[in-house]
VMD Tcl script that builds the backbone (N, CA, C; Angstrom):
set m [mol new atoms 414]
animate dup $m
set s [atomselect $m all]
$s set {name element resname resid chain x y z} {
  {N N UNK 1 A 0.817 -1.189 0.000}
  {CA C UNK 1 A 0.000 0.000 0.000}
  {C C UNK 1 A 0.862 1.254 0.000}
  {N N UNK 2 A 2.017 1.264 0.534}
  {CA C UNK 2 A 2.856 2.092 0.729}
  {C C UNK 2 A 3.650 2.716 -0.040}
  {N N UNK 3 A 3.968 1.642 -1.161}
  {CA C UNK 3 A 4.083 1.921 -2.325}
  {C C UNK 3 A 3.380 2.441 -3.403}
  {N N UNK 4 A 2.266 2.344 -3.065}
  {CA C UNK 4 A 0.816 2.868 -3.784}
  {C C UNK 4 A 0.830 4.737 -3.625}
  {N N UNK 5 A 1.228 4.835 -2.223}
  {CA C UNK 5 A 1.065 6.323 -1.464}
  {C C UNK 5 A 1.949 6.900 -2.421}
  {N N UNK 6 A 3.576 6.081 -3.175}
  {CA C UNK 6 A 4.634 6.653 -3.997}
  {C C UNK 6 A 4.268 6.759 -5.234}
  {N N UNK 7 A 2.721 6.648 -5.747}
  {CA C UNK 7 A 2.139 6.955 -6.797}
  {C C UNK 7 A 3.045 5.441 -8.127}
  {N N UNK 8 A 3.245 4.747 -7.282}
  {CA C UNK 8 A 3.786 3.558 -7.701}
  {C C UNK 8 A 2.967 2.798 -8.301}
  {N N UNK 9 A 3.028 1.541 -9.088}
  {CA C UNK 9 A 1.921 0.420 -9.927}
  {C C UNK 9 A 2.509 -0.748 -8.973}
  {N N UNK 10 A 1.904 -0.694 -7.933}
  {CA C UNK 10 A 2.039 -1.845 -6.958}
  {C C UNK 10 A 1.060 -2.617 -6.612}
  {N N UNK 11 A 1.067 -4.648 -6.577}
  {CA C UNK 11 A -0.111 -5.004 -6.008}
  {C C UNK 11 A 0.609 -6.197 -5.096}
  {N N UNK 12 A -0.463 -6.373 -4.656}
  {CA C UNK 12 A -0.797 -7.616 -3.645}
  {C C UNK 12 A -1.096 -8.783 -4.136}
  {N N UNK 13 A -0.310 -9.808 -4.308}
  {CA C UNK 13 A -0.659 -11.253 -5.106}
  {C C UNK 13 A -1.985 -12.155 -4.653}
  {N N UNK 14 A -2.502 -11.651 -2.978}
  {CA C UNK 14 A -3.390 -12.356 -2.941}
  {C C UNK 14 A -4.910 -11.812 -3.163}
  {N N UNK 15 A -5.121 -10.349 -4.088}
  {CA C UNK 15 A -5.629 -9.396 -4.190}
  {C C UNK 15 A -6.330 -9.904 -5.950}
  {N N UNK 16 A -8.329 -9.746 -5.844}
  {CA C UNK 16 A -8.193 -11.003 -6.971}
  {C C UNK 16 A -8.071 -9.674 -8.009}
  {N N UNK 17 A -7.746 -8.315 -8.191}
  {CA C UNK 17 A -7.806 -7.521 -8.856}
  {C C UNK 17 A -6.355 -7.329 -9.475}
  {N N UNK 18 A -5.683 -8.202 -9.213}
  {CA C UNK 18 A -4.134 -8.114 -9.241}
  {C C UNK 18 A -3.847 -8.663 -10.974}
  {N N UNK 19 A -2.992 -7.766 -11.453}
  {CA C UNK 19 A -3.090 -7.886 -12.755}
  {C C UNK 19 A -1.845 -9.354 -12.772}
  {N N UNK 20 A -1.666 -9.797 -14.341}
  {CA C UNK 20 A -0.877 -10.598 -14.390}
  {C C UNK 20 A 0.808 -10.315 -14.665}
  {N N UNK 21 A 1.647 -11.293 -14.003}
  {CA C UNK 21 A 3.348 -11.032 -13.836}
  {C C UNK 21 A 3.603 -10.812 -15.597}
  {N N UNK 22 A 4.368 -10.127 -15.606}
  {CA C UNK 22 A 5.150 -9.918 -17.578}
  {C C UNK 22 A 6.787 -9.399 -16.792}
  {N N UNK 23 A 6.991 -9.480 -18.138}
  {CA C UNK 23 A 8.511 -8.793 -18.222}
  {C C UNK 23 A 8.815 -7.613 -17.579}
  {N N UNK 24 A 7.675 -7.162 -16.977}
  {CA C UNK 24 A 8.275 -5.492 -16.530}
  {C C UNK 24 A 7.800 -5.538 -15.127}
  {N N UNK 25 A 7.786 -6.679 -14.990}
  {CA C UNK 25 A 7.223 -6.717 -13.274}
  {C C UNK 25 A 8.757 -7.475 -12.456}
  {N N UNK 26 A 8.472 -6.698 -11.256}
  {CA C UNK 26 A 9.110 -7.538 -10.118}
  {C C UNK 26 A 8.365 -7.304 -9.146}
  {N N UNK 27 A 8.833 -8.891 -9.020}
  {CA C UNK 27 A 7.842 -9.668 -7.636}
  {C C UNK 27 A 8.929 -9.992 -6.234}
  {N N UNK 28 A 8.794 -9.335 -5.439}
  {CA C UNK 28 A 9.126 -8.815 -4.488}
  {C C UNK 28 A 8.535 -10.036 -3.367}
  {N N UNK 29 A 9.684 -10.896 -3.227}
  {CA C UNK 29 A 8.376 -12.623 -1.898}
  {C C UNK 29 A 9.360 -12.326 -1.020}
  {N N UNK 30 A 8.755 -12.896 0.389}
  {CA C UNK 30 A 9.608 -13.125 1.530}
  {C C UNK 30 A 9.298 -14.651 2.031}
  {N N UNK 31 A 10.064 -14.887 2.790}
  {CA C UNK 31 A 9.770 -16.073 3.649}
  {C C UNK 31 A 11.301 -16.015 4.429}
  {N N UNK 32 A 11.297 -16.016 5.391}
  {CA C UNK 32 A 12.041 -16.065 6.695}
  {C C UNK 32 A 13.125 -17.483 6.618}
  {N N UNK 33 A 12.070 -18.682 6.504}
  {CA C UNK 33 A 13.415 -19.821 6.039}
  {C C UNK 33 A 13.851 -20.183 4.046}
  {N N UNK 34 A 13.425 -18.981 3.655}
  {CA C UNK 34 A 13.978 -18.765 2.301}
  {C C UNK 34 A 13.212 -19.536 1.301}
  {N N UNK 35 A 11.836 -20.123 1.947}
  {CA C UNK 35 A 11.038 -21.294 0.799}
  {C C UNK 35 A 10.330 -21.867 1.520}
  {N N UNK 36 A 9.316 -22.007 0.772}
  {CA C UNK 36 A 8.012 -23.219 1.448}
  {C C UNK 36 A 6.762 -23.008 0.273}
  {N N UNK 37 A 6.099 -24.201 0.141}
  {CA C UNK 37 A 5.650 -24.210 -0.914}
  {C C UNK 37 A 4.980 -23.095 -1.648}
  {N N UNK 38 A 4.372 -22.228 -1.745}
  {CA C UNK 38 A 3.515 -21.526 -2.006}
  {C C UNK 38 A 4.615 -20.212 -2.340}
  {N N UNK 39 A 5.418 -19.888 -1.560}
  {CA C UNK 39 A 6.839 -19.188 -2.302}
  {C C UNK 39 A 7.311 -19.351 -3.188}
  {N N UNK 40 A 7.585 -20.902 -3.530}
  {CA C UNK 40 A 8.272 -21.641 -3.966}
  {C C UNK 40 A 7.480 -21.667 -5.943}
  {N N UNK 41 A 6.324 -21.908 -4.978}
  {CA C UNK 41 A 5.167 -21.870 -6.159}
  {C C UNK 41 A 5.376 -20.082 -7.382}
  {N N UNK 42 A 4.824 -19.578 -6.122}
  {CA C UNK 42 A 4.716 -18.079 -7.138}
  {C C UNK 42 A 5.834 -17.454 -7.483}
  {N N UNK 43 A 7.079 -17.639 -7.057}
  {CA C UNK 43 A 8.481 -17.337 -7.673}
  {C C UNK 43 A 8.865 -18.438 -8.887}
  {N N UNK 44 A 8.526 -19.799 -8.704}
  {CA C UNK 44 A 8.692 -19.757 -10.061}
  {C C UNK 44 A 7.549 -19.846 -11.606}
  {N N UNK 45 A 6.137 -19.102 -10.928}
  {CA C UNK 45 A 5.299 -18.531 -11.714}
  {C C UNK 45 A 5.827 -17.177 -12.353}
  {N N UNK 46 A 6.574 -16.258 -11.669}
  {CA C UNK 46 A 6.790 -14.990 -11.852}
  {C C UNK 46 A 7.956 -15.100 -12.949}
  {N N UNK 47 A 8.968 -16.014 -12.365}
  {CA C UNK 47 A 10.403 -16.277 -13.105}
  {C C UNK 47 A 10.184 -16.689 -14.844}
  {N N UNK 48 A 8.805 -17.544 -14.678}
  {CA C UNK 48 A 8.491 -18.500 -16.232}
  {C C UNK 48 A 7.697 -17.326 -16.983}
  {N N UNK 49 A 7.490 -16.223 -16.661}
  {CA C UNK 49 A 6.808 -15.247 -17.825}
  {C C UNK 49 A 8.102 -14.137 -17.488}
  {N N UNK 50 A 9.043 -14.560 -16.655}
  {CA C UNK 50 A 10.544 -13.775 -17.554}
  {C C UNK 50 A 10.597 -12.451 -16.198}
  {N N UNK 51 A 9.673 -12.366 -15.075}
  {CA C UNK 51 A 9.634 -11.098 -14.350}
  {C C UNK 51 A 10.406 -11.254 -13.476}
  {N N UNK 52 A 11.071 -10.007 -12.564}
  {CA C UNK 52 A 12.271 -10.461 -12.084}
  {C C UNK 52 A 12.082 -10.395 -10.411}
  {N N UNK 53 A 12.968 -11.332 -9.589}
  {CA C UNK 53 A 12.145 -11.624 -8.717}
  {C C UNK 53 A 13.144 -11.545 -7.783}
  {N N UNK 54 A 13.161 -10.894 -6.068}
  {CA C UNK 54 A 14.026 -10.392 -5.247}
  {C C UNK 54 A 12.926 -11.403 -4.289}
  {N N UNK 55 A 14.152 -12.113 -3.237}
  {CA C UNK 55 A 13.298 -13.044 -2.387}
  {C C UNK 55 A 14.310 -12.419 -0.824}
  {N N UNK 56 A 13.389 -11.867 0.203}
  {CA C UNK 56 A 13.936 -11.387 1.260}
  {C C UNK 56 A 13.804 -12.476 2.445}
  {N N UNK 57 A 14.813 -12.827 2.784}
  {CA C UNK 57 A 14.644 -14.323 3.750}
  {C C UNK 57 A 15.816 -14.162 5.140}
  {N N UNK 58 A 15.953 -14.893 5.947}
  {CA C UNK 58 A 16.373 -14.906 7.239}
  {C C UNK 58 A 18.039 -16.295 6.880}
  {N N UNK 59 A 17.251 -16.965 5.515}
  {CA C UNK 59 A 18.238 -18.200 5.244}
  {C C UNK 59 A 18.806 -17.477 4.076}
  {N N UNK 60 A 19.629 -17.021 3.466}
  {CA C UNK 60 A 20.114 -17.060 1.848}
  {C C UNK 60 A 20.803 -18.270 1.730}
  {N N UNK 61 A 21.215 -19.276 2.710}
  {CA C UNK 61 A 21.959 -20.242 2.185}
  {C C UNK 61 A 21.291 -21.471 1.872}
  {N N UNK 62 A 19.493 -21.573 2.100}
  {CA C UNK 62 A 19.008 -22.282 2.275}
  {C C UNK 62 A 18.785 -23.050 0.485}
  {N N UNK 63 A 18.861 -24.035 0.073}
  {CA C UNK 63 A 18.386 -24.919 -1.083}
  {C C UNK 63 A 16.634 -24.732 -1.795}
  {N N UNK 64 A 16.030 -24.056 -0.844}
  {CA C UNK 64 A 14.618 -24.408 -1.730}
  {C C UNK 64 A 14.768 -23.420 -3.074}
  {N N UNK 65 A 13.293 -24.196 -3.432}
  {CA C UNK 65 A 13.312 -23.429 -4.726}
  {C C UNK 65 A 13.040 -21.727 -4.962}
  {N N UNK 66 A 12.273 -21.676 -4.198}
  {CA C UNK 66 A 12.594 -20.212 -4.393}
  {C C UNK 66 A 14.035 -19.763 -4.732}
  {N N UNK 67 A 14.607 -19.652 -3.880}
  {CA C UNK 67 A 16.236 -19.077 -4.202}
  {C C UNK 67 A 16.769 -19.476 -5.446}
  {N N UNK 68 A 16.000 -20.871 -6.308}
  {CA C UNK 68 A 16.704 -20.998 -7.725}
  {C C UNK 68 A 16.309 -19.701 -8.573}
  {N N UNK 69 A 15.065 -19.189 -8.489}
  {CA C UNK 69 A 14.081 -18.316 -9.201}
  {C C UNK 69 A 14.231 -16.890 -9.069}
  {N N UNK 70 A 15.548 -16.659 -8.202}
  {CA C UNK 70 A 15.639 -15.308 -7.576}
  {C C UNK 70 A 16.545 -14.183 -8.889}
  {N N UNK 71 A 16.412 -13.083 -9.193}
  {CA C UNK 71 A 17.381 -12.243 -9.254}
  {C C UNK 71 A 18.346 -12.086 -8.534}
  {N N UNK 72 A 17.858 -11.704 -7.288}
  {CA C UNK 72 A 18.451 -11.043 -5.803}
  {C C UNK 72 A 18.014 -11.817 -4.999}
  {N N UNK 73 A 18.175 -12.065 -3.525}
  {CA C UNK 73 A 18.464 -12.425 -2.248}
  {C C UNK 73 A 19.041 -11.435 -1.269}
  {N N UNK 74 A 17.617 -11.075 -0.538}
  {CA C UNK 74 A 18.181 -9.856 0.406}
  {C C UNK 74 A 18.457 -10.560 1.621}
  {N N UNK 75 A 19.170 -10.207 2.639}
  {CA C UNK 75 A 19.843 -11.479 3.392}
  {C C UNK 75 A 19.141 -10.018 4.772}
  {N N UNK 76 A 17.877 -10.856 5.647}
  {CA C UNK 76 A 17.772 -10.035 6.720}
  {C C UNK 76 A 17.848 -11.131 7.575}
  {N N UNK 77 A 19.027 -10.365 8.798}
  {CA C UNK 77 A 19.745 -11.531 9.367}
  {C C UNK 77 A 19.148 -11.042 11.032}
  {N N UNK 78 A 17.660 -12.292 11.134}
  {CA C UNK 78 A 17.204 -12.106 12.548}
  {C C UNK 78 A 16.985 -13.733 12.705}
  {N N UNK 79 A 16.963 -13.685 14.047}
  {CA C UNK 79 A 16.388 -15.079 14.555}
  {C C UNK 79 A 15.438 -15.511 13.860}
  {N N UNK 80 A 15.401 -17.121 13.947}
  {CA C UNK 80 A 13.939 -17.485 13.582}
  {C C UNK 80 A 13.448 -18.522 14.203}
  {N N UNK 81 A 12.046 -19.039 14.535}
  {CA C UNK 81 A 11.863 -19.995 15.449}
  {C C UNK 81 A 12.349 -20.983 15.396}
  {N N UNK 82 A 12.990 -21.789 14.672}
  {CA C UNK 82 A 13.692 -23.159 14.715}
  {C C UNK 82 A 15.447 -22.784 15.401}
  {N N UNK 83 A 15.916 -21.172 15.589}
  {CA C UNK 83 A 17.050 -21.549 15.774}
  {C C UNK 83 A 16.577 -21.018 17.497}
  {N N UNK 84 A 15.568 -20.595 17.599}
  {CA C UNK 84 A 15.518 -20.993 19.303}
  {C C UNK 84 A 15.305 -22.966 19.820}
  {N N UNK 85 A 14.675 -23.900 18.358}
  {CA C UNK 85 A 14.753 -24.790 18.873}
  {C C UNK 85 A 15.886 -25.522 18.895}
  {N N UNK 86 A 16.754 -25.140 17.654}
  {CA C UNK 86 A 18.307 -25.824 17.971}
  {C C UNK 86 A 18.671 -25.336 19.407}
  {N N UNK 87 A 18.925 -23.800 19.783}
  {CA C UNK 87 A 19.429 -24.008 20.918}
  {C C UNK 87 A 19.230 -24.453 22.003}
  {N N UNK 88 A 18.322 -25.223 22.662}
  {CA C UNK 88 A 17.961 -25.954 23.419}
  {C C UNK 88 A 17.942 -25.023 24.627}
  {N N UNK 89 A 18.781 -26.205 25.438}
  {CA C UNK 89 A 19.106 -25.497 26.803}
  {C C UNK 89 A 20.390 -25.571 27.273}
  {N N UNK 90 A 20.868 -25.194 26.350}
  {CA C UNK 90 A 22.508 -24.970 26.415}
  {C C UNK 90 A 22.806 -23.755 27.149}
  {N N UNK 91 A 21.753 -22.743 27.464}
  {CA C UNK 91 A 22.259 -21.936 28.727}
  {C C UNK 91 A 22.885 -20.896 27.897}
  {N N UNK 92 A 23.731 -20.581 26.833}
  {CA C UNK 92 A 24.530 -19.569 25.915}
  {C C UNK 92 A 23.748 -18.457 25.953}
  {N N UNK 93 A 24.374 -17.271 26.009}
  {CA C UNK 93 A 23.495 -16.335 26.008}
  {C C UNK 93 A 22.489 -16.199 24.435}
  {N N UNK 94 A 21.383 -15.284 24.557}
  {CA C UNK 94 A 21.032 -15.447 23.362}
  {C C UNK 94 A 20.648 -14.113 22.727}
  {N N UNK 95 A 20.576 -13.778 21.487}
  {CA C UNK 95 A 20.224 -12.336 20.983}
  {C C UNK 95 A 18.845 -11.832 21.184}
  {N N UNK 96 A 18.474 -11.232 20.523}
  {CA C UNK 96 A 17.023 -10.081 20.972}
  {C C UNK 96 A 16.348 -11.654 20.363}
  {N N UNK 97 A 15.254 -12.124 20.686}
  {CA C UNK 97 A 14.149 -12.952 20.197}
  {C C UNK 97 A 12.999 -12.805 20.710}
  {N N UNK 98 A 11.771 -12.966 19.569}
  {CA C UNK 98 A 10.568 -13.129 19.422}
  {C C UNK 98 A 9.948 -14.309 19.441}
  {N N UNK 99 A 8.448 -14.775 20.584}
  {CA C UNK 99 A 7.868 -15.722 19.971}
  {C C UNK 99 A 7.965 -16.125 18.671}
  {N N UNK 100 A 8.052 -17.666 18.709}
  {CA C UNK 100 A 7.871 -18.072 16.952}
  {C C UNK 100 A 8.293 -17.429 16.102}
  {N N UNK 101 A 9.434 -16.585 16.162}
  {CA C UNK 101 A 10.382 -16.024 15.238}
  {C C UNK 101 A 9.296 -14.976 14.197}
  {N N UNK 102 A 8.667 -14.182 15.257}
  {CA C UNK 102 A 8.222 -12.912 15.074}
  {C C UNK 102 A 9.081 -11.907 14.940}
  {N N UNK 103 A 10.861 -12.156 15.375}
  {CA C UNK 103 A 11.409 -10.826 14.933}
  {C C UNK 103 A 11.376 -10.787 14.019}
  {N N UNK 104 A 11.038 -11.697 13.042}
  {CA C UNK 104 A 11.284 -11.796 10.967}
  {C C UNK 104 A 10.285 -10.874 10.957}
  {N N UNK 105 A 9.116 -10.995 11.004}
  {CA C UNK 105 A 8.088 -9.830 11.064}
  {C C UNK 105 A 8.048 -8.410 11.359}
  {N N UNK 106 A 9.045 -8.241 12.154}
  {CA C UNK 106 A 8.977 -7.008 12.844}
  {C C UNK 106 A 10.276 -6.690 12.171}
  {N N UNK 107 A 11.043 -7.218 11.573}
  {CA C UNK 107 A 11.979 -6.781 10.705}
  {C C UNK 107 A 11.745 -6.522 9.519}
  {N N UNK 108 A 10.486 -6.962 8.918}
  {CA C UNK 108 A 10.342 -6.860 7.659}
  {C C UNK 108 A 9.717 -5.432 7.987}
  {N N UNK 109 A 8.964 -5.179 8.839}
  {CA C UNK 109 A 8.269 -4.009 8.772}
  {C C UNK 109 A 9.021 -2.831 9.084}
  {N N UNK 110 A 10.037 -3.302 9.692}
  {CA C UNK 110 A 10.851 -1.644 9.850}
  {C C UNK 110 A 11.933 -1.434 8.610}
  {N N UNK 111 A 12.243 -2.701 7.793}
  {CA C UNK 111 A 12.631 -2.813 6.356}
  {C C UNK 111 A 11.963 -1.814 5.361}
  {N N UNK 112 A 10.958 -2.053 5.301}
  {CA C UNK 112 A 9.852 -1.706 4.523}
  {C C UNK 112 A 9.560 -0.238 4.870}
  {N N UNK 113 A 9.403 0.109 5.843}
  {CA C UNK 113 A 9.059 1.175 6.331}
  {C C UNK 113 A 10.462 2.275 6.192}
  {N N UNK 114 A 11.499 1.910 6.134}
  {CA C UNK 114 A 12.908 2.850 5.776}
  {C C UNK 114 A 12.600 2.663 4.257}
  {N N UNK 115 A 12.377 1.463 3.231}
  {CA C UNK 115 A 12.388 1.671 2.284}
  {C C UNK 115 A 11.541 2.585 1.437}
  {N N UNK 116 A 10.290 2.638 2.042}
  {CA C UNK 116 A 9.620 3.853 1.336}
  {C C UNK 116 A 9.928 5.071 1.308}
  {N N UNK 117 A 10.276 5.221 2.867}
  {CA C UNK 117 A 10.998 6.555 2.955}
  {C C UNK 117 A 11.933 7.272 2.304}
  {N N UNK 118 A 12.888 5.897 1.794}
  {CA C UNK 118 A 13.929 6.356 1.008}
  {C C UNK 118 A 13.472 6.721 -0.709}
  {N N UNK 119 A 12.630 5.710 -0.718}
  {CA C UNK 119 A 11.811 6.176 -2.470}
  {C C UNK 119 A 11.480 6.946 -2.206}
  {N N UNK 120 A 10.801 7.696 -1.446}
  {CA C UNK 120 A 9.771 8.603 -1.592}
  {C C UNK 120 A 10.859 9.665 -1.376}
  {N N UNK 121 A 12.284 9.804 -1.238}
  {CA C UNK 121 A 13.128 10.683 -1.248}
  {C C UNK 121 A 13.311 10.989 -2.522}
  {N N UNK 122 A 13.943 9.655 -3.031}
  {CA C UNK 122 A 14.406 9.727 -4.588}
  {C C UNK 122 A 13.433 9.630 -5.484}
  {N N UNK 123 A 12.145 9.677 -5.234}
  {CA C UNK 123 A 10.933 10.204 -6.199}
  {C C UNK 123 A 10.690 11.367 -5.552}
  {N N UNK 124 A 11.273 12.247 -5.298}
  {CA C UNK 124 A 10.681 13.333 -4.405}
  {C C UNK 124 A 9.328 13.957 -4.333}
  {N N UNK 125 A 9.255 12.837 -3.505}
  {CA C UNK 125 A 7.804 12.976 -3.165}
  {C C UNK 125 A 7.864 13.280 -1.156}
  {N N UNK 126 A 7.051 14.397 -1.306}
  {CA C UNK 126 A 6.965 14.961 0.425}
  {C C UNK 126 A 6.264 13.574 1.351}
  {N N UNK 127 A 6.049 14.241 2.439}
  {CA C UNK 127 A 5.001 13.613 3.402}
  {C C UNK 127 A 3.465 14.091 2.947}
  {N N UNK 128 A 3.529 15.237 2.387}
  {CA C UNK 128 A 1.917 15.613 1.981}
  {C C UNK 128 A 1.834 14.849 1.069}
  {N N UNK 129 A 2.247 14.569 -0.020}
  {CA C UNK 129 A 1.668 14.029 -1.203}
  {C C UNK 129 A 1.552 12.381 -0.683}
  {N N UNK 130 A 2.244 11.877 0.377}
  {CA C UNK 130 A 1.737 10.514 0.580}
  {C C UNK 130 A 0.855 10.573 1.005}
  {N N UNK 131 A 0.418 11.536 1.940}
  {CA C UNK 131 A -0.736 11.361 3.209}
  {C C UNK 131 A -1.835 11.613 2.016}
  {N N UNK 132 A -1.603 12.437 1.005}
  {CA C UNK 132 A -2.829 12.840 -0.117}
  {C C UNK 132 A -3.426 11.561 -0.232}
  {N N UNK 133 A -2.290 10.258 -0.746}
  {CA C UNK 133 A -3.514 9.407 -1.209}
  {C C UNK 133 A -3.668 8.065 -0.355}
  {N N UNK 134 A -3.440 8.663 1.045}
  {CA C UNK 134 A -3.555 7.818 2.343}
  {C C UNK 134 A -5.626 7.773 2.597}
  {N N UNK 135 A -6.034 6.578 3.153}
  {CA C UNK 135 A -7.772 6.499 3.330}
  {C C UNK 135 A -8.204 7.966 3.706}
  {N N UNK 136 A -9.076 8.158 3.931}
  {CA C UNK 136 A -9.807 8.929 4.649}
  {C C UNK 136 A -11.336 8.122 5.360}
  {N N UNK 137 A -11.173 7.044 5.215}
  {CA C UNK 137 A -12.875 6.015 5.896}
  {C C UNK 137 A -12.078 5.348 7.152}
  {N N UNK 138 A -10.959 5.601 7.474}
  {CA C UNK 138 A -10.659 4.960 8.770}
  {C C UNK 138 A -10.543 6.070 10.119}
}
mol reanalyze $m
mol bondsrecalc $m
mol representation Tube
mol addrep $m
């Protein structure tokens, strides 16, 4: 949506108004352990009509398919719930963590949230002109 505010041609894949992937699209997926089916699925839907595809994950070293289908691999490096279950109770200290590897979440959103900011620099576009085409029914 945020991208929308940057007067951008942005959609939502699970949105049924969402036009179809071509050559001039990039598809922008996340998943935290770098793949699971349905990732896996629409990255290489996006890849087979040629559109180019940036996959933001917690694993870049991980094997699924997604990562075959990628352009890019943005590497956001937070906990995730399976590496609180490797560590057991080994007692080691441990870094900032979230239930169920909710910091991936809360990383994507403060990701996201610097990144607009920064487009909306280099499209110079103000804070008024976003808020212009921000709701007004909420």
């Amino acid at each position: 949506m945020c991208l929308y505010h940057l007067r951008l041609s942005a959609q939502s894949i699970n949105d049924i108004t969402t036009t179809p992937a071509s050559p001039d699209s990039l598809l922008i997926a996340f998943a935290g352990p770098s793949g699971f089916s349905l990732v896996d699925a629409i990255c290489h839907v996006a890849r087979s009509v040629r559109a180019r595809v940036v996959l933001i994950t917690a694993r870049p070293e991980s094997e699924s398919e997604a990562c075959w289908y990628t352009d890019a691999i943005a590497y956001l490096p937070v906990r995730m719930m399976d590496d609180d279950e490797e560590e057991g109770e080994s007692g080691a200290p441990t870094a900032v963590r979230l239930l169920m590897g909710s910091l991936y979440e809360v990383a994507l959103f403060v990701l996201f949230e610097m990144l607009v900011l920064r487009l909306g620099e280099l499209l110079d576009q103000s804070l008024a002109q976003l808020r212009a085409l921000h709701t007004n029914l909420d």
